[in-house]
C-alpha positions in Angstrom: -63.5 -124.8 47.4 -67.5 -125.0 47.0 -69.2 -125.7 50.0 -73.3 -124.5 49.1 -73.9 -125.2 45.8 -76.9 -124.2 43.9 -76.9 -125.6 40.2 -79.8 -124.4 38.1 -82.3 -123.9 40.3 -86.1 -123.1 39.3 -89.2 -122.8 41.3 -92.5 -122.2 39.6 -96.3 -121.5 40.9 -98.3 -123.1 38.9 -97.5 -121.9 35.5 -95.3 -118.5 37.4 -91.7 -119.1 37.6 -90.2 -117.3 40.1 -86.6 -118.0 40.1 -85.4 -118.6 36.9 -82.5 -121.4 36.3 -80.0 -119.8 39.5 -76.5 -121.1 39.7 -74.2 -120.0 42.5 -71.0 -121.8 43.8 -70.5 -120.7 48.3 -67.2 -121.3 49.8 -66.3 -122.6 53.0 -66.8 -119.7 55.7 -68.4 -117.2 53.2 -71.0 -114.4 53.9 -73.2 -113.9 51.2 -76.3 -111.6 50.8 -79.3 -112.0 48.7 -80.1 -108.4 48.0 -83.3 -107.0 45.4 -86.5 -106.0 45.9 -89.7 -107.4 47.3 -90.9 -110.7 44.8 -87.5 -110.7 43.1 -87.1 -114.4 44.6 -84.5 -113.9 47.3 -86.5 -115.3 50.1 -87.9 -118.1 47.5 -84.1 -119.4 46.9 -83.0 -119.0 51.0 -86.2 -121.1 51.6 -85.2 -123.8 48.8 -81.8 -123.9 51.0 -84.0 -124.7 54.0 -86.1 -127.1 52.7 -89.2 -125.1 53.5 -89.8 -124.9 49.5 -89.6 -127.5 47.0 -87.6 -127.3 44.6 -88.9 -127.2 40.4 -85.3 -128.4 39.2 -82.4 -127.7 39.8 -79.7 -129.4 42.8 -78.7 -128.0 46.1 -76.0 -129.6 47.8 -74.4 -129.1 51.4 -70.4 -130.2 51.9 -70.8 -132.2 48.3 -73.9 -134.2 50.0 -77.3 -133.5 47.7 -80.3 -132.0 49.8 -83.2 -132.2 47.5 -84.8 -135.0 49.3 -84.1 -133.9 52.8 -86.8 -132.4 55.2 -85.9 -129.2 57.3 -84.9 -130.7 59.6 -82.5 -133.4 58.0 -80.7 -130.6 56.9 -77.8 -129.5 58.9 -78.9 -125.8 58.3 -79.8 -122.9 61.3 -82.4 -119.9 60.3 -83.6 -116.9 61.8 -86.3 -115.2 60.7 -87.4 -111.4 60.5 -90.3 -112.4 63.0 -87.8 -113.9 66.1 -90.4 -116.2 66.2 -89.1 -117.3 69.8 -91.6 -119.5 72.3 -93.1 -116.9 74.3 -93.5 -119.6 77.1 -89.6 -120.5 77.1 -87.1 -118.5 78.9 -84.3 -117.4 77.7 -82.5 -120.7 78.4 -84.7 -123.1 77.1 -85.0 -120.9 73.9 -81.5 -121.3 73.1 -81.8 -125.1 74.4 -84.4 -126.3 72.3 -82.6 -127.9 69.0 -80.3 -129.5 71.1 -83.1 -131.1 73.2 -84.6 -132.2 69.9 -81.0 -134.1 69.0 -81.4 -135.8 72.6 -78.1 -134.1 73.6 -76.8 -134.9 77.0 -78.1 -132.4 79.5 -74.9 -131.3 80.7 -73.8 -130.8 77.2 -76.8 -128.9 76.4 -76.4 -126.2 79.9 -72.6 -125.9 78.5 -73.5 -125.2 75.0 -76.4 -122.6 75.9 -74.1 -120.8 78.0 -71.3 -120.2 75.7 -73.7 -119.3 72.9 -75.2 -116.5 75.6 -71.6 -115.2 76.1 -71.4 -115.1 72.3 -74.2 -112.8 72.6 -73.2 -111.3 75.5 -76.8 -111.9 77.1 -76.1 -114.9 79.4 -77.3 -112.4 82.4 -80.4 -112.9 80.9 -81.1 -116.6 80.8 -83.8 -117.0 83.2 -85.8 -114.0 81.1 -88.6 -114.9 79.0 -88.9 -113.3 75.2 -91.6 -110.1 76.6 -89.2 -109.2 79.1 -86.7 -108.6 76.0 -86.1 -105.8 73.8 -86.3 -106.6 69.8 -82.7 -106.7 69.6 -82.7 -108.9 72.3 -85.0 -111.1 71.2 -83.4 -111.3 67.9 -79.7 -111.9 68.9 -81.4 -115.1 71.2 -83.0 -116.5 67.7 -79.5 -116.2 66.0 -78.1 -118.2 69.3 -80.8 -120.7 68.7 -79.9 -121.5 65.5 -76.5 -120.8 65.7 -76.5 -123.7 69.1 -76.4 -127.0 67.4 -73.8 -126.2 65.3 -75.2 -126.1 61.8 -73.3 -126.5 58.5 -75.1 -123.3 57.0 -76.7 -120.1 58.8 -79.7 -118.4 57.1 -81.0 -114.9 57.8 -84.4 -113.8 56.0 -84.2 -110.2 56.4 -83.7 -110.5 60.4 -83.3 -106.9 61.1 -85.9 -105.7 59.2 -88.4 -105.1 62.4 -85.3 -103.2 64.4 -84.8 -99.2 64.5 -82.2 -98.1 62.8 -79.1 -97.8 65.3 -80.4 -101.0 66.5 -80.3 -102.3 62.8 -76.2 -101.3 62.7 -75.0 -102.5 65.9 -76.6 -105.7 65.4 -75.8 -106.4 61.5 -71.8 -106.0 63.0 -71.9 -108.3 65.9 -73.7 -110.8 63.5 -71.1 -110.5 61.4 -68.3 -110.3 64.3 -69.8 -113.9 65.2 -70.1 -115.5 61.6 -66.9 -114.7 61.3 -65.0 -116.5 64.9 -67.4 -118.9 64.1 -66.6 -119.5 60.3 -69.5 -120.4 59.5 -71.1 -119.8 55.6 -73.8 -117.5 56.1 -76.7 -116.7 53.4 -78.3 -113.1 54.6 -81.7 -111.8 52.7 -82.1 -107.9 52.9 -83.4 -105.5 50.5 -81.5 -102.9 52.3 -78.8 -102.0 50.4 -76.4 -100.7 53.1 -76.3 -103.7 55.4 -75.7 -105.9 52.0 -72.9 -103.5 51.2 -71.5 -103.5 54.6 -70.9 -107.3 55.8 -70.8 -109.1 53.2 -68.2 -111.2 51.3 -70.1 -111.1 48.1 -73.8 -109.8 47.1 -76.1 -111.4 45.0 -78.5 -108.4 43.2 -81.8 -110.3 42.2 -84.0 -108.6 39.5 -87.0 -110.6 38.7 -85.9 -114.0 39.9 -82.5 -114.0 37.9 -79.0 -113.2 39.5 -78.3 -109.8 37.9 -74.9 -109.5 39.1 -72.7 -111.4 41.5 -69.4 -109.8 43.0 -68.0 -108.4 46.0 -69.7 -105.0 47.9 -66.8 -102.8 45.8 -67.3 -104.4 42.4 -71.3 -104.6 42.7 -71.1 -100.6 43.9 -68.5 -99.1 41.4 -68.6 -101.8 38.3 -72.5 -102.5 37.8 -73.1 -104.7 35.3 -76.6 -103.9 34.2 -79.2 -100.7 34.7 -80.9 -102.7 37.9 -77.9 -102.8 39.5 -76.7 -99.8 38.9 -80.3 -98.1 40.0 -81.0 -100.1 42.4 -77.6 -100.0 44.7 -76.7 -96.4 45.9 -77.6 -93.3 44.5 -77.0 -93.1 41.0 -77.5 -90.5 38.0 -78.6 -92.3 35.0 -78.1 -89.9 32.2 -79.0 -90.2 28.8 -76.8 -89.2 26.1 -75.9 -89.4 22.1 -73.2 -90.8 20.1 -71.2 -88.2 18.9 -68.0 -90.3 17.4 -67.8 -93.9 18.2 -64.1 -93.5 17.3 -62.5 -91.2 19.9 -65.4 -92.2 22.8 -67.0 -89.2 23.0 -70.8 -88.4 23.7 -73.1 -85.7 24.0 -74.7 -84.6 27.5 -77.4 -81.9 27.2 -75.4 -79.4 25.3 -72.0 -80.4 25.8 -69.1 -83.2 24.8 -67.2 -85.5 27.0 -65.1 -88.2 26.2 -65.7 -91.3 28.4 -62.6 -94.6 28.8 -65.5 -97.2 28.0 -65.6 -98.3 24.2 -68.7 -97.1 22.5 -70.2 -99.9 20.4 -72.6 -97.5 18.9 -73.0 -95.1 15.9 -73.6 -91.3 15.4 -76.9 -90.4 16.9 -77.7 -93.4 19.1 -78.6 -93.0 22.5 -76.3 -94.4 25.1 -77.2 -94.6 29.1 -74.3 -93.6 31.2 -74.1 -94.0 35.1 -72.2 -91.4 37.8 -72.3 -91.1 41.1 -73.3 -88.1 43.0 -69.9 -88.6 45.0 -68.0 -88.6 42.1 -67.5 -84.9 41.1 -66.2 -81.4 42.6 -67.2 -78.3 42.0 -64.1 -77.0 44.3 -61.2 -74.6 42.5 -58.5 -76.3 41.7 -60.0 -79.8 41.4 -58.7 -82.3 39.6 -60.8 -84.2 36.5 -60.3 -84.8 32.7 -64.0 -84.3 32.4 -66.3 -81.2 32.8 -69.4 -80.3 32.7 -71.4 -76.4 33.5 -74.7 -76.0 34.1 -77.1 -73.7 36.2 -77.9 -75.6 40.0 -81.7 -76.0 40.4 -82.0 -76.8 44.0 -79.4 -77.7 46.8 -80.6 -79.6 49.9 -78.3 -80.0 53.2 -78.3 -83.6 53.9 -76.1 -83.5 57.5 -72.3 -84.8 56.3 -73.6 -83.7 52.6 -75.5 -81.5 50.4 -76.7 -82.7 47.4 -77.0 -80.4 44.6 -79.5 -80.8 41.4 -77.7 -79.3 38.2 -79.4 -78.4 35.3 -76.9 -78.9 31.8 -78.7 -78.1 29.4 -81.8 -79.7 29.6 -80.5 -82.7 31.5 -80.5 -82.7 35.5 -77.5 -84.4 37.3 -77.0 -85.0 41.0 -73.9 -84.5 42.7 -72.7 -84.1 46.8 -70.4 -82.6 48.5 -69.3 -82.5 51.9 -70.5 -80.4 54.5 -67.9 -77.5 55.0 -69.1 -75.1 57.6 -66.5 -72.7 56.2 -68.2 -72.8 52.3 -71.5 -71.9 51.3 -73.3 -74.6 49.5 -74.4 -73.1 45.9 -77.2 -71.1 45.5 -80.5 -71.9 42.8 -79.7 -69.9 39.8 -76.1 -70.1 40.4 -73.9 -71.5 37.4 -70.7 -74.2 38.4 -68.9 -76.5 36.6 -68.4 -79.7 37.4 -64.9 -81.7 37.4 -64.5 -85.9 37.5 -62.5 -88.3 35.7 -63.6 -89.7 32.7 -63.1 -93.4 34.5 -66.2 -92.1 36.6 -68.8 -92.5 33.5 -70.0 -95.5 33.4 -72.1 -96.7 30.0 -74.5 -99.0 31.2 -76.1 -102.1 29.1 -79.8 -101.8 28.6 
């Protein structure tokens, strides 16, 4: 059942729109990440949520209740920000203690409260600490206990790991959503990180330009994109440019050579069709399995740690592929000519 719902939602500077008529139904409990570019309106919609952004038109509404005319802090809603943005003069404690003192909650209810939110975070060792005396992931994990402590119908998270190193980055993304999860609580994460998008979420939303390109879960938005944004813009993708050869039996024209592709081509003899493949989708290993081939002459061929991503050259059209490191196999050599294999499932023809 629909718990956050966002029915045609605009916002406009002036005579700019920036998000563009948005609907999106959240259930009860869900975790869902806003994921695009900088000025694609991600951040605009989360702060609509808020409160911190009027709205142009459109309805948000919380548990069936509408929120339009609600200030910040009418709204039942917890945010962390990329910045921490914790009082440098407030320990650790008092931090984490702060909305509650706003609500006039009892003072032994508060000390209870802050403390299990500290165990949630494992950091209640730290209470008497102030923010300095903190590392960034520190500091951050106290913000999400902040917002997280007077028990708030909906968490938000504009890109909170952004300012964090990279191991940092990982641990943290999983405990957060270790806790959204015991907690149930729906969750709306910001990130133009594609990774940490792909790897807690329940569903991602890909913005492009202010408009919800494609909506789905991290396995249908990576393998099933629905439009050349998403499929560019999440993963690594070869976008490959091909002809109508016979609309009929499916096959196109790559470089110099046919395929046949399990999509129906809408198109006639001599159009130009855009087709999508992973790197990770083909093998150049004897004996592999595929219904599709292609040979070409490999370019270049760099060593990437757990892969090595090769550049081959068919004809006049370059495609990327990788392989896994194999100490015990060479990895193929400029100049040297491979073919290939991967089912025909794996092209993807992608609207314009």
């Amino acid at each position: 059942m629909s718990f956050l719902t966002l029915t045609n939602l605009k916002k406009s500077y002036g005579t700019v729109q920036v998000v563009h008529d948005f609907n999106m139904s959240i259930n009860k409990g869900e975790f869902i990440s806003f994921l695009g570019p900088s000025g694609c309106g991600k951040t605009t919609i989360l702060r609509m949520i808020a409160g911190f952004e009027t709205i142009t038109d459109g309805t948000i509404t919380i548990a069936g209740k509408n929120q339009n005319d609600l200030k910040p802090n009418q709204r039942n809603i917890g945010m962390v920000f990329q910045a921490y943005a914790l009082f440098p003069n407030m320990t650790v404690f008092d931090n984490v203690a702060f909305g509650l003192k706003i609500a006039k909650v009892a003072k032994n209810e508060i000390e209870a409260r802050v403390m299990e939110m500290l165990k949630l975070i494992h950091l209640e060792h730290l209470a008497s600490r102030y923010p300095y005396q903190l590392s960034g992931g520190q500091q951050q994990r106290v913000a999400l206990a902040r917002a997280l402590a007077p028990k708030p119908q909906v968490l938000l998270l504009d890109e909170p790991l952004s300012a964090l190193d990279a191991k940092i980055r990982v641990s943290l993304r999983e405990e957060i959503r270790q806790i959204q999860m015991k907690l149930g609580i729906t969750t709306v994460f910001v990130t133009h990180d594609q990774e940490e998008a792909l790897s807690i979420s329940d569903r991602i939303v890909v913005m492009n330009a202010g408009r919800a390109d494609q909506i789905g879960s991290p396995f249908e938005i990576y393998n099933n994109p629905q439009t050349r944004f998403v499929a560019s813009f999440v993963g690594t993708l070869n976008l490959i440019e091909a002809k109508v050869v016979d609309g009929s039996t499916n096959t196109l024209q790559i470089g110099d050579q046919q395929v046949k592709v399990k999509q129906a081509v809408n198109k006639a003899h001599g159009e130009s069709v855009t087709i999508a493949l992973r790197p990770e989708a083909g093998s150049m290993a004897e004996g592999a399995k595929g219904d599709v081939q292609l040979s070409g002459t490999v370019s270049s061929s760099h060593f990437l740690g757990s892969v090595i991503r090769t550049r081959l050259n068919v004809g006049g059209t370059t495609i990327c592929f990788d392989t896994f490191n194999d100490p015990a196999m060479k990895p193929p050599m400029p100049g040297e000519s491979v073919t290939l294999k991967f089912a025909a499932d794996d092209l993807m023809i992608i609207a314009d």
